[in-house]
ZAGU-511001 format. One line per 10 residues: number of its first residue (from 1); for each residue x, y, z of N, C-alpha, C, O. Coordinates in pm, whole numbers. Each point is the difference from the previous one (the first is absolute). Example, Ala and Ser with C-alpha at 12.3 -4.5 7.8 and 13.67 -1.06 7.14 Angstrom:
2
1 = 1319/-569/780/-89/119/0/90/120/0/104/-2/66  -139/107/-138/82/119/6/-77/109/73/51/111/17;
% end
This chain:
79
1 = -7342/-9884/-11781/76/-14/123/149/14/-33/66/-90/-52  -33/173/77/160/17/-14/103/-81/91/-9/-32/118  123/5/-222/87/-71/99/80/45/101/78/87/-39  -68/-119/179/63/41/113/107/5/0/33/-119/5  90/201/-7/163/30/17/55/17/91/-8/117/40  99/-220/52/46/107/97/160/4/-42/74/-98/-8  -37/255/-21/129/28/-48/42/10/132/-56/49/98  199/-119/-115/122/27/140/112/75/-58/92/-69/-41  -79/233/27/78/61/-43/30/105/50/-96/73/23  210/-30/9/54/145/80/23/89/-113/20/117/31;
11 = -18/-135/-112/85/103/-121/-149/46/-34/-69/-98/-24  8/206/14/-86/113/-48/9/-11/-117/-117/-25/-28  181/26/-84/33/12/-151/-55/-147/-57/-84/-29/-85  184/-61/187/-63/-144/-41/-142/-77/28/-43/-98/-60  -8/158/149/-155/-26/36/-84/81/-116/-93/-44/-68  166/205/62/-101/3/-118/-20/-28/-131/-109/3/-56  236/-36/-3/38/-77/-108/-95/-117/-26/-67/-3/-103  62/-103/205/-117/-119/-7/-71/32/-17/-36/-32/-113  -81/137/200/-111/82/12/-37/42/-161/-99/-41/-60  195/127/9/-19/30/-113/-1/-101/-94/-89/17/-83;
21 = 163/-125/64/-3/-86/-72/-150/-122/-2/-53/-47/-101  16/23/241/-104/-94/23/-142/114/-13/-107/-59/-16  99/166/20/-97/62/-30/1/-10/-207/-74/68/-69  163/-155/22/-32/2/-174/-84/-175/-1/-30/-73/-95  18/60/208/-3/-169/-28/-166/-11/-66/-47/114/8  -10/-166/-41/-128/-33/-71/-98/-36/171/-118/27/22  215/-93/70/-113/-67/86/78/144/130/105/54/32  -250/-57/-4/15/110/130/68/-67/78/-21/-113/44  141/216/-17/109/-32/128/-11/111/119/-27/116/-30  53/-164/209/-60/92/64/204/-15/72/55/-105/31;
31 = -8/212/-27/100/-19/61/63/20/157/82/90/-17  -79/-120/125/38/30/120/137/-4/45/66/-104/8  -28/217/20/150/10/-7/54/-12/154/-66/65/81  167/-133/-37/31/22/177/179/-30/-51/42/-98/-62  48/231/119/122/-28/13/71/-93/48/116/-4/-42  -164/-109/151/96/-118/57/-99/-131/-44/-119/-14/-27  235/-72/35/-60/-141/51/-95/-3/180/-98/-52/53  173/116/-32/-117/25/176/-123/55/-39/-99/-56/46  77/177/-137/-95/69/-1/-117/-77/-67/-118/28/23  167/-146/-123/-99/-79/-68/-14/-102/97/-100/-70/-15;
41 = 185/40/126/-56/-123/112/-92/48/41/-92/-68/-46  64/121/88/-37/160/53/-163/-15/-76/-83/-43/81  45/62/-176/-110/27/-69/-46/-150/-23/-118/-30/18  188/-41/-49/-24/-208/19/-85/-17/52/-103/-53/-42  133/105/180/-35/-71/131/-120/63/62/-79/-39/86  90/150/-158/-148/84/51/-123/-73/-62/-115/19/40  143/-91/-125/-105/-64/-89/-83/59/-93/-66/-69/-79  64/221/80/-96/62/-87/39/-9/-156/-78/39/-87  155/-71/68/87/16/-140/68/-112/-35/80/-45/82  -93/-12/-191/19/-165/-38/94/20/-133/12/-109/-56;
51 = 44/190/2/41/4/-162/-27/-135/-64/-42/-100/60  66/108/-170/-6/-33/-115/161/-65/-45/27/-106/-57  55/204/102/149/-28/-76/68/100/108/-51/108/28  183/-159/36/106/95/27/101/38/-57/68/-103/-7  6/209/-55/87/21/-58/35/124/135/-47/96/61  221/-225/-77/72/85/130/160/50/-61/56/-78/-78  -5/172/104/173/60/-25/95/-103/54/7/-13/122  82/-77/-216/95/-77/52/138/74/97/114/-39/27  -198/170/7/137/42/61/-57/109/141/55/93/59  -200/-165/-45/-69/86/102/115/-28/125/84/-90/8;
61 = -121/234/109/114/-33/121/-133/-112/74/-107/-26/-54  147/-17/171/-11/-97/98/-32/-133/-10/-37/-49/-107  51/-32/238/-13/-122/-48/-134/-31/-25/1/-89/-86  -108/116/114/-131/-94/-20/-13/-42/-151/-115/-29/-32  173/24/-27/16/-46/-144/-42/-190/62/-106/-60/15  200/37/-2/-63/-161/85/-156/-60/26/-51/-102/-44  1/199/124/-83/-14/61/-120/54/-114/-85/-87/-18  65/187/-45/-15/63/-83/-80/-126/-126/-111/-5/-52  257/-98/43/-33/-114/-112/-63/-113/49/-62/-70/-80  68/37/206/-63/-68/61/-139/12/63/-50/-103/46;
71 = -18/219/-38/-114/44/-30/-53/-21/-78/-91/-80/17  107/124/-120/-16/30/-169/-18/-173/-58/-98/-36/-65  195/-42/99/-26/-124/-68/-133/-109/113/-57/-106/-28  49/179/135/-107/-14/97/-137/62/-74/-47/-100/-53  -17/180/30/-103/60/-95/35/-24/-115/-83/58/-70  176/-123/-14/2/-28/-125/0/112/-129/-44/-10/-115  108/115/182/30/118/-72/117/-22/-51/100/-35/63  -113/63/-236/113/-9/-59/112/131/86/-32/57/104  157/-34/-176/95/76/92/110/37/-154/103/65/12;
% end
């Protein structure tokens, strides 16, 4: 069972950089990439998709960054 990712990253280079890097890891990593903090509220809330771990860009644009962590510590997803 591989571990669930949801990457919060706009930069193309930097999403695949992780990608490339977590594809060396020993334990299967599955990565899901969405450009905003909205776009991962967004996928939260639909319920189909639970990650494992979020790794988000400290310099993504908009606000749901807030809301975003307050979710996240709601399901008990690290961040």
């Amino acid at each position: 069972m591989p571990v669930e990712v949801l990457l919060i990253e706009d930069n193309e280079g930097d999403w695949r950089l992780i990608q490339q890097i977590s594809s060396q890891s020993t334990v299967p990593v599955r990565t899901t990439v969405v450009p905003t903090c909205a776009s991962a509220l967004t996928i939260l809330a639909e319920g189909r998709f639970v990650p494992n771990l979020i790794i988000s860009d400290m310099s993504i644009p908009g606000a749901a960054a807030p809301e975003l962590l307050k979710r996240c510590n709601a399901m008990h997803i690290p961040v």
